[in-house]
C-alpha positions in Angstrom: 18.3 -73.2 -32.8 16.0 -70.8 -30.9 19.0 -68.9 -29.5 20.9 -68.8 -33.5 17.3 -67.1 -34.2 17.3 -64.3 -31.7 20.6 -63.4 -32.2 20.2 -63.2 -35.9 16.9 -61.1 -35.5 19.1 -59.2 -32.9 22.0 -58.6 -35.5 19.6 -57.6 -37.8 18.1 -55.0 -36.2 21.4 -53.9 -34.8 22.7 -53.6 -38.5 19.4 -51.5 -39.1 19.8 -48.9 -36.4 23.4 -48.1 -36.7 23.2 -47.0 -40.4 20.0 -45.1 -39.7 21.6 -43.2 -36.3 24.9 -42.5 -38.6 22.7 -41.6 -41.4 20.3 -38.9 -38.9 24.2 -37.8 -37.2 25.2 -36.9 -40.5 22.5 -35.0 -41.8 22.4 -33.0 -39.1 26.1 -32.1 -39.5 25.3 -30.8 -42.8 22.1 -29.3 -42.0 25.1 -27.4 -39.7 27.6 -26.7 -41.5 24.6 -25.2 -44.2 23.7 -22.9 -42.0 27.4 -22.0 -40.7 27.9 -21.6 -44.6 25.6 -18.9 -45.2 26.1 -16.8 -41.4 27.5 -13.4 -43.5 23.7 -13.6 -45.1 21.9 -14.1 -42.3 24.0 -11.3 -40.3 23.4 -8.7 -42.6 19.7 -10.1 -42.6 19.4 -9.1 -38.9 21.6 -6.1 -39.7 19.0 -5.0 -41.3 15.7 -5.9 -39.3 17.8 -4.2 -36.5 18.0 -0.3 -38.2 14.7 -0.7 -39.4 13.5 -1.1 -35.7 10.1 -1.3 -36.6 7.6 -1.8 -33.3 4.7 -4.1 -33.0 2.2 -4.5 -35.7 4.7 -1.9 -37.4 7.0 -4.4 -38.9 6.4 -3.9 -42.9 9.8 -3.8 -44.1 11.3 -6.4 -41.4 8.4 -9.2 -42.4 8.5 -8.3 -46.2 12.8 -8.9 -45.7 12.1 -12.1 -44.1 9.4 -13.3 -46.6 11.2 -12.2 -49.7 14.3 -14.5 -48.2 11.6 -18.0 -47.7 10.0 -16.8 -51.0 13.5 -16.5 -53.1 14.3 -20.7 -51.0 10.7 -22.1 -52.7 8.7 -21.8 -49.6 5.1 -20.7 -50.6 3.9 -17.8 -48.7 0.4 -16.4 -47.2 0.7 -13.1 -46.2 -1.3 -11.2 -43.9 -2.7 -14.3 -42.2 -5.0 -13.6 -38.8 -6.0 -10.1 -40.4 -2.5 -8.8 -39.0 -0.7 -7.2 -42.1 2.9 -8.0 -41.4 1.8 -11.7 -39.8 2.8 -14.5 -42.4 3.0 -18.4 -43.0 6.2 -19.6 -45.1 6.0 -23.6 -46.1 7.6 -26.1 -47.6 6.9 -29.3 -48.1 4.1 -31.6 -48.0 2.5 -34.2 -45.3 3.2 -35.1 -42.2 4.6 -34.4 -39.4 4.2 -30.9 -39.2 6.8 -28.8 -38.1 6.5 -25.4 -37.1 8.8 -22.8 -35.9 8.3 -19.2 -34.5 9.9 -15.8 -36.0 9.6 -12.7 -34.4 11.0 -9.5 -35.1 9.1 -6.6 -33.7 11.3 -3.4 -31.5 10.4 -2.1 -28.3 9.9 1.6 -28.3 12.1 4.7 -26.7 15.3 2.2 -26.3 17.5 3.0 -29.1 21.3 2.4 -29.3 24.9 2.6 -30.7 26.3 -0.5 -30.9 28.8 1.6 -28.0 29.4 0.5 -24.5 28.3 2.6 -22.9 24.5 4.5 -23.3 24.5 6.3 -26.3 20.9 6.0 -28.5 20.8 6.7 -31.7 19.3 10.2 -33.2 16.2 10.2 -34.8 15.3 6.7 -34.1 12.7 6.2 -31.1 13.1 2.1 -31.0 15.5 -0.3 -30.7 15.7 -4.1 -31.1 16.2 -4.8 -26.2 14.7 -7.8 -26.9 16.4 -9.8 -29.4 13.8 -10.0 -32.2 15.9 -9.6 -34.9 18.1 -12.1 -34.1 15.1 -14.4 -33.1 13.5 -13.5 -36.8 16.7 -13.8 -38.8 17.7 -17.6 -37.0 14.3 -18.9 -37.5 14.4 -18.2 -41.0 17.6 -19.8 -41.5 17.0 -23.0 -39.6 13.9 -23.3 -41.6 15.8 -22.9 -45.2 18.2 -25.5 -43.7 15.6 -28.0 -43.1 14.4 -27.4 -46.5 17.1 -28.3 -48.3 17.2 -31.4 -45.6 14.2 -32.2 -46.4 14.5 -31.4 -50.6 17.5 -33.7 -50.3 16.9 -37.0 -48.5 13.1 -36.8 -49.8 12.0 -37.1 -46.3 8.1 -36.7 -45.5 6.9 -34.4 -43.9 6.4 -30.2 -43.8 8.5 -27.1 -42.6 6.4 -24.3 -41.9 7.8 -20.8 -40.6 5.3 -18.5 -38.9 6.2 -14.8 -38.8 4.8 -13.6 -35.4 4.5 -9.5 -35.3 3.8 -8.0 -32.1 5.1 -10.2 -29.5 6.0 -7.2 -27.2 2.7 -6.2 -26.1 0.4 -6.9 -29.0 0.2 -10.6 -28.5 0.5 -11.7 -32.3 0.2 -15.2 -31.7 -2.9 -15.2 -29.5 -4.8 -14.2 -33.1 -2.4 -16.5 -35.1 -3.9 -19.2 -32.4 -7.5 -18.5 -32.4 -7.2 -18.3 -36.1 -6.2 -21.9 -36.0 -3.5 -21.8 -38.3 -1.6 -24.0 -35.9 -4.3 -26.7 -35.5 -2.9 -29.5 -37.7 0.9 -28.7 -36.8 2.4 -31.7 -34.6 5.9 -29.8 -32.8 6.5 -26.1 -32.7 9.9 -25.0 -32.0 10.8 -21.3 -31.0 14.1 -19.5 -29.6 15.1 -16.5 -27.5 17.9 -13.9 -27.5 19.3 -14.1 -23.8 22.4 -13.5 -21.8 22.9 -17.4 -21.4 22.6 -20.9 -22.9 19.7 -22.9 -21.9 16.9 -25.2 -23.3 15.5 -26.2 -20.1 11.6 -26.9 -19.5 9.9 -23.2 -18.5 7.0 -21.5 -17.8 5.9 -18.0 -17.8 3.5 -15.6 -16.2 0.3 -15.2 -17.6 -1.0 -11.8 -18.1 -3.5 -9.1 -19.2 -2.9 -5.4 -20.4 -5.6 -2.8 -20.9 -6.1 1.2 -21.6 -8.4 2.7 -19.2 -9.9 5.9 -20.2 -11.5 8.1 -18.5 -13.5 11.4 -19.8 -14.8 14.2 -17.4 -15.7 18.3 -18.6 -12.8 20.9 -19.1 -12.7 24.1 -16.7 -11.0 26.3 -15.9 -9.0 25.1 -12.9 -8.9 28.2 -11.2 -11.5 30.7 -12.3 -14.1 27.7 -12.4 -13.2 24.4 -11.1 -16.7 23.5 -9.7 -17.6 23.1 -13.4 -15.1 20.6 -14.0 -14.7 16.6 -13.9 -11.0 15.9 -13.7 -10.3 12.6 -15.6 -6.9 12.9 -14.1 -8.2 12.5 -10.6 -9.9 9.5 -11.8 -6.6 7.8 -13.0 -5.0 8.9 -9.9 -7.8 7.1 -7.7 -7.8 4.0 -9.7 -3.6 3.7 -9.4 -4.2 4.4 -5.7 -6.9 1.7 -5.1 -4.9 -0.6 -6.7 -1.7 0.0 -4.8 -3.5 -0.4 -1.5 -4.7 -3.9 -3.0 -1.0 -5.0 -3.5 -1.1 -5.8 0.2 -4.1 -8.4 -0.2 -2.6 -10.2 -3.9 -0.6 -13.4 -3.9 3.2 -12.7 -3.8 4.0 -14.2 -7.1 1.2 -11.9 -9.0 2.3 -7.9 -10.5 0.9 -4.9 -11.6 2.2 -2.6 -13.2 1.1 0.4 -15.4 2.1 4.0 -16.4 -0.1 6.6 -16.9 0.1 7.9 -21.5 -2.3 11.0 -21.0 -2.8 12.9 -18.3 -3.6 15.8 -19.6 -2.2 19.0 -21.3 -2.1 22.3 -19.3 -2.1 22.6 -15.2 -5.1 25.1 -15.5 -7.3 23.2 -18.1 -9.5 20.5 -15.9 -8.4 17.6 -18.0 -11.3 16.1 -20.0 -9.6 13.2 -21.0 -7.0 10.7 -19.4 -5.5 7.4 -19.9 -3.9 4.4 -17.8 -2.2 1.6 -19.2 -2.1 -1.7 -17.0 -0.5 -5.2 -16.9 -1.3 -7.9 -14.5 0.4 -10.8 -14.2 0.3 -14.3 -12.4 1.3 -17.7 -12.8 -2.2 -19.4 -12.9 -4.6 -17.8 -15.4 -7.2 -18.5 -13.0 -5.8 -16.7 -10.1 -5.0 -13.5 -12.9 -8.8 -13.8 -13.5 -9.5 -12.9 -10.3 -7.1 -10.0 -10.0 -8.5 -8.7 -13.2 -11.5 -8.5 -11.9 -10.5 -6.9 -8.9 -8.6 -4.4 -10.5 -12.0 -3.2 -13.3 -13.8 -2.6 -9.8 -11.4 -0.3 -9.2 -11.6 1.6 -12.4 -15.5 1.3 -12.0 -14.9 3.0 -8.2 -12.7 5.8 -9.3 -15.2 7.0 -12.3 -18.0 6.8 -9.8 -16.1 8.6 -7.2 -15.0 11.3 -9.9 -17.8 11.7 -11.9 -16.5 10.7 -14.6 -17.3 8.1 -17.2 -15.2 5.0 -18.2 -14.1 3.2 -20.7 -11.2 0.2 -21.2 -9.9 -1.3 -23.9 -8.1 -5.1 -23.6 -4.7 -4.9 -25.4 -3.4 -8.0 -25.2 -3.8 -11.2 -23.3 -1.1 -14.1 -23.1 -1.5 -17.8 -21.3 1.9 -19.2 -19.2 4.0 -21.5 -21.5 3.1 -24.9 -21.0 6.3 -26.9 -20.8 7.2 -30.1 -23.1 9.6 -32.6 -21.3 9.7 -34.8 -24.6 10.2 -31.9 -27.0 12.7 -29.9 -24.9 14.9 -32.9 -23.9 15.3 -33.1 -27.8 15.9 -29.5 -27.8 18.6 -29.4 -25.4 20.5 -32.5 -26.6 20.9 -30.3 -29.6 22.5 -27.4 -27.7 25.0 -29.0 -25.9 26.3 -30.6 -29.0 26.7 -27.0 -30.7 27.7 -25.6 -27.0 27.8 -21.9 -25.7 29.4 -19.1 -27.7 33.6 -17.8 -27.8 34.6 -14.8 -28.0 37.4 -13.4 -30.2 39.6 -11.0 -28.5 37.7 -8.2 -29.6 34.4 -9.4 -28.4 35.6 -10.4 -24.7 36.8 -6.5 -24.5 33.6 -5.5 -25.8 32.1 -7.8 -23.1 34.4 -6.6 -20.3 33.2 -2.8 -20.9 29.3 -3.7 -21.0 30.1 -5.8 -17.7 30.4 -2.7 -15.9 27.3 -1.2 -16.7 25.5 -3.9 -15.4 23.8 -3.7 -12.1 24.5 -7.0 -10.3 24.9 -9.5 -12.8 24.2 -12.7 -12.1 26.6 -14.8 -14.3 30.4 -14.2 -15.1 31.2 -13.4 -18.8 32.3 -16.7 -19.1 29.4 -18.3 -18.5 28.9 -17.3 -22.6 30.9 -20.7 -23.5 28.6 -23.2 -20.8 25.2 -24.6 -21.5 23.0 -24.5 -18.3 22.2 -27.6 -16.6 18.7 -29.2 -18.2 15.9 -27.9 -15.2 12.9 -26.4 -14.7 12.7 -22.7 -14.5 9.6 -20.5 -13.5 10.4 -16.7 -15.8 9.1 -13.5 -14.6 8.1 -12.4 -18.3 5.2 -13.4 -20.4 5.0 -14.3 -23.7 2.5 -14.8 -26.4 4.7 -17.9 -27.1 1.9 -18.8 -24.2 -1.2 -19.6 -26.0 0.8 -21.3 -29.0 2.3 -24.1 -26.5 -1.2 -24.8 -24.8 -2.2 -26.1 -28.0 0.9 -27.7 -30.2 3.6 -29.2 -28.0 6.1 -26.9 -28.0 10.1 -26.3 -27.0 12.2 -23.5 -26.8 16.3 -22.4 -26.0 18.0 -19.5 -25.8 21.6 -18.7 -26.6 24.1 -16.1 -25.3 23.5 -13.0 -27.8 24.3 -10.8 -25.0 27.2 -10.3 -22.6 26.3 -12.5 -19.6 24.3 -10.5 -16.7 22.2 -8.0 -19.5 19.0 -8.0 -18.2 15.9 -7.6 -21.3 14.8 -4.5 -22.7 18.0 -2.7 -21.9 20.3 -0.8 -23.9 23.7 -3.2 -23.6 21.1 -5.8 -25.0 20.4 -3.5 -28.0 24.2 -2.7 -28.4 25.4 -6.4 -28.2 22.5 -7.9 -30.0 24.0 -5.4 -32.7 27.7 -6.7 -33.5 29.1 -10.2 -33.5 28.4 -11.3 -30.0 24.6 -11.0 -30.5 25.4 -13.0 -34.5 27.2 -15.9 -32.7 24.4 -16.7 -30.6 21.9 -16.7 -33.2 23.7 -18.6 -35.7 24.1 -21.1 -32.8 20.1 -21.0 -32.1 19.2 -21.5 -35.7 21.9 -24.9 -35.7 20.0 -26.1 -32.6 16.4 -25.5 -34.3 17.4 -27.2 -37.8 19.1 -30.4 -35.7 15.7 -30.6 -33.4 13.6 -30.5 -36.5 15.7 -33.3 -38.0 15.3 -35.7 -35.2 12.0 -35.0 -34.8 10.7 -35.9 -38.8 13.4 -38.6 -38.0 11.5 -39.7 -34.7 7.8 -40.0 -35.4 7.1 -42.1 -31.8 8.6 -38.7 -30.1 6.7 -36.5 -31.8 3.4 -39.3 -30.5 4.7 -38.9 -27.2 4.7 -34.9 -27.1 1.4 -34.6 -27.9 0.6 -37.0 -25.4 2.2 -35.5 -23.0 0.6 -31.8 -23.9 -2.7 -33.7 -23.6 -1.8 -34.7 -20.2 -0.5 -31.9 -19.0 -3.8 -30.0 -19.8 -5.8 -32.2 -18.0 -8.8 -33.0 -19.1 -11.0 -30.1 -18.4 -9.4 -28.2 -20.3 -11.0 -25.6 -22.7 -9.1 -23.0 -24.6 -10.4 -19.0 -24.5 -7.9 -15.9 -25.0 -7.3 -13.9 -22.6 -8.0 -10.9 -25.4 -11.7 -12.0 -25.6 -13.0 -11.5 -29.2 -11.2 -8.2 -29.8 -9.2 -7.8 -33.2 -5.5 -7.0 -33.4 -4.7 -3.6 -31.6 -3.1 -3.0 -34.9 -2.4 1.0 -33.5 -1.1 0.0 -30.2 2.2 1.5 -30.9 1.1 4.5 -32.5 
């Protein structure tokens, strides 16, 4: 009798799981084939964000295009959220869990291009989408309208919420997003990358910290009275070589980089003004700390030693993604089942020219069709993307929008990202995002177990500052 029992409360709950798995299977198939349905929209969508090129903080008619398009789907809109103009919050639906999802869709400056194969930028335009960001921008959007009408549908619980990030290259967008706490009662973000591969593996990034110095001395005249002047370009050129004699004494994994925007605007003027732009980088925030501070002593050593007086202004500031097993194995269950992207015949000749531009690629142009093996990766880059993942659990992918080998911030990223290579992979990105979301408002004990695991992860001394300080949006940075 006991044994007719369990195996009736066993068949029972058998009966109760297959339906809902084939039930969760099939909504995400049309969740899918929604999105598939719809990929002529959402290409010309990123068409467009792609000629308008618009750099950070910059992004008016690219974030108005992509709220007009969650406005026109019923998702209610706040614009200018975190006192950033172009930032936004789309939403639909009510209660929870809370899922959120990351749009970006800022240009990089001074890397403008045909979609040619070889270099060829185009006139009159100064920026060009390197990155990826209107393909990251444009797939967003349409995974969220897909889980919208998932959600509209099968009256699930639960809330969608798109967050239009401005700024990411440089301006850190999301670090003022964050401290605003707009994502403090959101349960899973989700986010996606242009790349030159297909992956959703756990990652982390480098955290880093940019700022202006500026120094200001007194104007002579360099020959008939130089003993009268305070060169503020001699006091850049000290700092930069202070700090490339400390290279020798900083961890191997850390960088510094800068490039000098004014130094001046006639040989025989004394310059009275002169700027320095800097990035540091490092893995551990606490290590970059230290460099930082290294590297203001010797900003404060080169005025002295000049004359001259200083002043620096903190541009942005970005924490190291903190990776999410419990999210990201979600994540990446999701990509193999929509796999890597094919090329017509068109597309792999297209593919074949850019490969020879490339300076030792890494991965053979078929590598476009694989999905990478699920592992933990350490990136060079840094990412706002940072701060946003040290408080909601968060997981990322990114799919093949360029010809295997591109490297980031590269013209044959701009021209692929431009025609239909760069469209496949972001129509596959957005299908990934949507089927993640699904599982996870079908899933509420994964959703439990990603916040625990964030929770963990931080330890418990944890305490949240930005690396920005108190500063408000550089909203001029690119100007």
């Amino acid at each position: 009798m006991k044994i007719s029992q369990r195996m009736v409360t066993l068949g029972l709950a058998l009966l109760f799981f297959v339906p809902q798995f084939g039930i969760g299977q099939t909504n995400k198939k049309a969740v899918q084939k929604s999105i598939e349905s719809r990929t002529k929209e959402y290409e010309q969508i990123a068409k467009s964000i792609w000629n308008f090129a618009e750099v950070g903080y910059q992004e008016e008619k690219s974030s108005g295009l992509l709220k007009k398009t969650l406005s026109d789907e019923g998702f209610s809109i706040k614009s200018g959220v975190a006192k950033i103009p172009t930032a936004f919050v789309a939403e639909y639906g009510s209660g929870q869990p809370v899922i959120g999802i990351l749009a970006e869709f800022d240009a990089l400056p001074g890397i403008s291009q045909e979609v040619a194969t070889q270099r060829q930028p185009i006139e009159n335009q100064g920026a060009g989408h390197a990155c990826g960001h209107h393909l990251f921008g444009t797939a967003s959007t349409a995974a969220a309208i897909a889980v919208k009408d998932y959600l509209k549908k099968t009256g699930q619980k639960g809330t969608i919420r798109l967050y239009g990030t401005p700024a990411e290259e440089g301006g850190s967008g999301k670090v003022y997003m964050v401290r605003a706490g707009l994502f403090d009662d959101v349960d899973v973000v989700l986010h996606w990358h242009a790349g030159d591969r297909n992956t959703a593996s756990p990652s982390t990034s480098m955290a880093n910290r940019s700022a202006k110095f500026r120094f200001h001395g007194y104007s002579a005249h360099a020959a008939g009275a130089p003993e009268k002047g305070r060169s503020s370009l001699d006091a850049v050129e000290a700092m930069n070589h202070m700090v490339n004699l400390m290279r020798e004494h900083i961890p191997d994994g850390s960088r510094i980089h800068y490039v000098i925007t004014r130094g001046g605007n006639a040989p025989n003027v004394v310059p009275d003004f002169a700027e320095v732009f800097y990035y540091v980088r490092d893995f551990n925030v606490d290590i970059l700390e230290d460099l930082w501070a290294r590297v203001i002593k010797t900003a404060e050593g080169a005025a002295l030693g000049t004359g001259t007086r200083l002043e620096y202004e903190i541009i942005h500031g970005n924490r190291p993604v903190l990776a999410n097993d419990v999210a990201q194995k979600i994540m990446y269950d999701n990509l193999v089942a929509i796999g890597g992207v094919s090329y017509t015949k068109k597309e792999r000749a297209f593919a074949e020219q850019i490969y020879k531009t490339l300076r030792s690629p890494d991965k053979e142009i078929s590598s476009a069709g694989e999905v990478q093996p699920y592992k933990f990766t350490k990136g060079k880059g840094s990412t706002d993307v940072g701060d946003v993942s040290w408080m909601v659990p968060t997981a990322g992918l990114r799919t093949a929008t360029w010809v295997p080998g591109t490297s980031a911030h590269t013209w044959q990223a701009v021209a692929a990202g431009g025609m239909s290579i760069g469209v496949k992979g972001m129509m596959n990105a957005a299908k990934t995002i949507a089927g993640t979301a699904v599982d996870l408002f079908n899933n509420p004990e994964a959703v439990k177990n990603a916040q625990k695991e964030l929770i963990e992860r931080r330890g418990p001394t944890f305490n949240y500052y930005s690396l920005l300080g108190d500063r408000g949006p550089p909203l001029d940075y690119r100007k």
